[in-house]
C-alpha positions in Angstrom: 132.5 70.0 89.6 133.1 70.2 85.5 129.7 68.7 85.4 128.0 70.8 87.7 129.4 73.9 85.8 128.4 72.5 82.5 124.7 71.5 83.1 124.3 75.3 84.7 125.7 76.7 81.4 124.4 74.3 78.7 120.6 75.9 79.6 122.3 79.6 79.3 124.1 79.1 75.9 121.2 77.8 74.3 118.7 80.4 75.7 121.6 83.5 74.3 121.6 81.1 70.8 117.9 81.7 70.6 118.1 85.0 71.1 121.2 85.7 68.3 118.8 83.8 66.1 116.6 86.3 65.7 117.7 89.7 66.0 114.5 91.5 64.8 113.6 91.1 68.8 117.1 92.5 70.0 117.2 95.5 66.8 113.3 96.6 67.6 111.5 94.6 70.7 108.6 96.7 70.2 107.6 95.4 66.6 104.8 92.4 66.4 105.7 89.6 64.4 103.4 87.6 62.6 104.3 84.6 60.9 103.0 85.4 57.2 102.2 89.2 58.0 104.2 91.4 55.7 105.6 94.8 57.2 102.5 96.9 55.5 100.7 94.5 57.5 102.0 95.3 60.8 100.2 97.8 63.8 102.5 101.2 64.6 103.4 100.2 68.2 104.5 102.4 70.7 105.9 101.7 74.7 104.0 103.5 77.0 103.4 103.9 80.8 100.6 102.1 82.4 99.6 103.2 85.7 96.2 101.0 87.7 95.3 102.5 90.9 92.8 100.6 92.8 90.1 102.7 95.3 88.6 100.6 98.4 84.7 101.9 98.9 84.6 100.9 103.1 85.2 104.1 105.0 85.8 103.6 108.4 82.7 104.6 109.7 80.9 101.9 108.2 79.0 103.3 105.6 80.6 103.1 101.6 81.5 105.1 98.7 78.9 105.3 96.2 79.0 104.1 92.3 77.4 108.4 92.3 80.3 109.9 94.4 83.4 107.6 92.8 81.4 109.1 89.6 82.1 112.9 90.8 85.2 111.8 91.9 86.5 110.7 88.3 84.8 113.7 87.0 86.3 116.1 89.2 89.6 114.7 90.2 90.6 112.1 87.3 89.4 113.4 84.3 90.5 117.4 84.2 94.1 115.6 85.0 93.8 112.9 82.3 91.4 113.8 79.6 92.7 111.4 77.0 91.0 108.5 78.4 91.1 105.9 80.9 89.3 102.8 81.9 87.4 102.3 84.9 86.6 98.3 86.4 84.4 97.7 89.4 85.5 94.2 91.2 85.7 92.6 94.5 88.7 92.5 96.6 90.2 92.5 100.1 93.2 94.0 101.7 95.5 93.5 105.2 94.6 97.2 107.2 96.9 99.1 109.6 95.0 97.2 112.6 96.0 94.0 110.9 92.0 93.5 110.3 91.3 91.7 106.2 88.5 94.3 104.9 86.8 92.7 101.9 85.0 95.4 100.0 83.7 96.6 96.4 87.1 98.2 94.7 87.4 100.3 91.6 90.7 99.8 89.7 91.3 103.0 87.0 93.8 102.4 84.4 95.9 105.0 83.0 98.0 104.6 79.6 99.9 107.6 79.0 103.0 108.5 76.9 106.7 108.1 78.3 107.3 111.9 77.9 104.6 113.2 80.4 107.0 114.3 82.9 103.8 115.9 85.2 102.4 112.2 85.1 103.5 111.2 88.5 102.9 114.3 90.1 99.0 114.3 88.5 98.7 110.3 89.9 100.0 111.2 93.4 97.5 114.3 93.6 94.4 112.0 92.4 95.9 109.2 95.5 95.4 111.8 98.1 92.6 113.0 96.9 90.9 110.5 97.0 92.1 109.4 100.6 91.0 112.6 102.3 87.8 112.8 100.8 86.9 109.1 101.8 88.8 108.6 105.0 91.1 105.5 103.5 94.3 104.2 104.4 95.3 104.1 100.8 95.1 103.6 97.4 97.0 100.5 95.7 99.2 102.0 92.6 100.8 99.7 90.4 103.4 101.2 87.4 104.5 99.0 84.3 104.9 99.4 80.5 102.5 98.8 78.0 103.2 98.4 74.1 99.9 99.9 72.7 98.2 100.8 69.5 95.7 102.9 68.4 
């Protein structure tokens, strides 16, 4: 049992001694450290909120969204909400629908950066989601939320 107790601790003791020895990550884990770079050197860095929501282009009656209409779309319903900028990727992917049927289809994933204190964020996202749903008959759109250190 002593044994068993000290090879599950050895790998935890040295993984906290690494951290101890070096505290610039523990006092500021948002500062970039470059071997060699001095601190005049160094990027202002800030945490933000990253937000991708991904919009399937099948509609259930066959036919798809248009590269035209998700173009009005983003100009109507994305960009009065978020006018600061966003990034807009075309790819291929495929989901599991409610009739347990894979649809593979053209998707368009928008990613959002946007500062921690925008408490109307969430609200703005979720109103974009349905939007989009209603006017294109889909089940849903895929949101994925993490943080993003960012420069400008």
């Amino acid at each position: 049992m002593k044994q068993y107790l000290l090879n599950k601790a050895l790998p935890l003791a040295l993984i906290c001694a690494a951290i101890c020895a070096t505290p610039s990550l523990i006092s500021n884990p948002l500062q970039r450290v470059v071997p060699g770079e001095s601190s005049a050197q160094r990027l202002p860095q800030g945490l933000w909120n990253r937000t991708e929501l991904y919009f399937g282009s099948s509609k259930p009656d066959g036919t798809e969204v248009t590269e035209a209409q998700f173009k009005q779309f983003l100009d109507q319903e994305v960009t009065p909400r978020f006018p600061d900028g966003l990034t807009v990727l075309t790819g291929y992917g495929q989901f599991r629908n409610s009739a347990n049927v894979i649809i593979q289809e053209r998707s368009t994933e928008l990613i959002l950066l946007y500062p921690l204190q925008m408490p109307e964020a969430n609200r703005k996202i979720q109103e974009i989601r349905e939007s989009y749903k209603r006017a294109f008959q889909q089940e849903s759109v895929l949101r994925v939320d993490s943080l993003a250190t960012v420069s400008f």
